[in-house]
C-alpha positions, 0 to 999 in steps of 0.5 A: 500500500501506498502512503501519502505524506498528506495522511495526517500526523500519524505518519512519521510514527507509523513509518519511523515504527515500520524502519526502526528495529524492533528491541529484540532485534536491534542487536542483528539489525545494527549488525546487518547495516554495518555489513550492507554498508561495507558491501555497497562501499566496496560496490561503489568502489569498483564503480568508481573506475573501470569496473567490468560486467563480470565485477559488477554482477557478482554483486546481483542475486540471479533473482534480482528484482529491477525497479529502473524502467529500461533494465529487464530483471535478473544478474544480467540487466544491467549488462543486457541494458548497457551492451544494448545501449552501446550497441546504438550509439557507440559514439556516446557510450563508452564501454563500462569499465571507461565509465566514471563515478563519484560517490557523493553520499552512503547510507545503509538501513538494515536490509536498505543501502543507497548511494547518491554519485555522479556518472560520466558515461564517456569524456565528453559526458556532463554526466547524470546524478543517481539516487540507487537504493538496493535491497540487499540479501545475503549480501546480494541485491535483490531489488533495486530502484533509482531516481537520475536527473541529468546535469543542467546547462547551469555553470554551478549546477555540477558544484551545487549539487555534487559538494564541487568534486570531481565535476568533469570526466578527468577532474572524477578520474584523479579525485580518489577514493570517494567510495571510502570518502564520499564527497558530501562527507560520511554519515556521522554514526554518533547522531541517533538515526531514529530521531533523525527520520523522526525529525525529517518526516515532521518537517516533510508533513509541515512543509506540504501544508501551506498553513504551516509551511513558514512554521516548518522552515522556521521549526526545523531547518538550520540557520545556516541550511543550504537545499542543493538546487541551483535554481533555489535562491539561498537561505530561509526566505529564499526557500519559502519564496520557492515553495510559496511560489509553488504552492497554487501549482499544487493545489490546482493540481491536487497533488499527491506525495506517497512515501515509498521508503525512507533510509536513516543512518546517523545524520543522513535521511533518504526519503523516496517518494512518489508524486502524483497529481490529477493531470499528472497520474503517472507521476514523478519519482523523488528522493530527498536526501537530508543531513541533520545537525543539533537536532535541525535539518542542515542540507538537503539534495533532491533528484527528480524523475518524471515516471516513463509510460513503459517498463522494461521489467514491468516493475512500479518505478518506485513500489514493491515487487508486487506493486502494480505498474503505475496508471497509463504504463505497460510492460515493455521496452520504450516505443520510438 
């Protein structure tokens, strides 16, 4: 079942209580997200450069359940997808082990890892940020979704939204490690991730209400909080101006935000959501990844994705494995 972020207050508990390891368990659970969160840091470093198809799919489950709407299920998607891509424009795509990642961020959350990087496909690629969230078992994916919004035309969009490393193909190739040191910083283990997805959730349930959205801000954001986009003007009232400026938009619009999932590992929050409106059914695929200091949201970074009317593996692009595809999209490949 889908949960709407406009479906009261008792959302964040009823959320926070659905991700937070229960007493019993909380000893295994911490256990598993340290484990995932080495396994996806040593995936994000063969990522990094020059990884093959064979490095890469050592990591797949051969039963892997494919969320992303051009990659078919199995150990194989990927590759399937991206020899195919190659295969049709050689000239933008170089082979996989030239491509380039940086990693920006790690989160791990029990079973739950994600992964928000930078990838240049070629040396002439501007590259796409990746939001990837994997379900890991035994070590193995699982299931996977992603949100990918390309790099803007903006002089400071790759700065804004990437912490202003490793921003061209070169510049990302002599960066180093960033699988071991992502360039947004490490999450700080020593912050309570309980109370950090408590307090994002409150601020997301304020903010979608208009009546209370100068409140949000004031309430939980930082003096000094900085939303990565680079068309957002800078500081408090730039961000109400923003959203205010929005607001008619989507109440005309009746919009509709339905948490899928939400990712807590000390001061990082990941919040993957689904945003549908009446003109819009289909809708859009967001993650939102907030840092939280003494208590107050201090950055945010945000990626989004218009819904495709197809998918490959006839997977939801943001549900469950038995979620049903979204309204006006039918299993199979892109029609061109």
């Amino acid at each position: 079942m889908r949960k709407s972020l406009l479906a009261g207050v008792g959302l964040s508990l009823a959320l926070s209580a659905c991700n937070a390891p229960s007493a019993e368990t909380e000893s295994a659970g911490s256990t598993l997200t340290d484990t995932n969160r080495a396994r996806i840091t040593e995936y994000a470093r063969l990522r990094q450069v020059g990884a093959t198809h064979e490095e890469m799919e050592q990591f797949n489950s051969a039963a892997r359940i494919e969320h992303n709407p051009e990659i078919p299920d199995g150990i194989e998607g990927d590759r399937t997808f991206l020899e195919a891509r190659r295969e049709a424009a050689p000239d933008k795509y170089d082979p996989l082990d030239k491509y380039v990642n940086v990693t920006h961020s790690i989160l791990a959350d029990g079973e739950f890892v994600a992964v928000k990087s930078h990838l240049f496909v070629s040396p002439s690629d501007r590259g796409r940020i990746f939001f990837d969230i994997w379900r890991l078992k035994d070590g193995q994916i699982a299931e996977h979704w992603d949100v990918i919004e390309p790099v803007g035309p903006e002089a400071d969009a790759l700065a804004v939204m990437s912490c202003g490393v490793g921003i061209t193909y070169e510049a990302a190739k002599a960066v180093g490690n960033t699988a071991e040191n992502p360039s947004c910083g490490k999450a700080d283990l020593s912050v309570d991730s309980e109370a950090s997805r408590k307090l994002v959730l409150a601020y997301l349930e304020a903010s979608m209400d208009p009546a209370r959205l100068t409140d949000a801000v004031q309430t939980y954001l930082a003096p000094d909080f900085a939303l990565h986009r680079p068309n957002v003007p800078a500081g408090h009232q730039g961000l109400l101006d923003y959203l205010k400026a929005r607001t008619a938009q989507r109440k005309e619009e009746n919009r509709r935000h339905h948490v899928q999932r939400v990712l807590a590992d000390g001061d990082l929050v990941l919040v993957h959501r689904w945003v549908t409106s009446d003109t819009d059914p289909r809708g859009v695929a967001y993650a939102d990844l907030f840092r939280v200091k003494n208590g107050k949201i201090i950055d945010h970074w945000d990626l989004a994705q218009p819904v495709p009317p197809f998918s490959v593996a006839g997977r939801s692009m943001t549900g469950g494995a038995d979620t049903p595809l979204e309204p006006n999209r039918v299993k199979g490949p892109a029609q061109h």
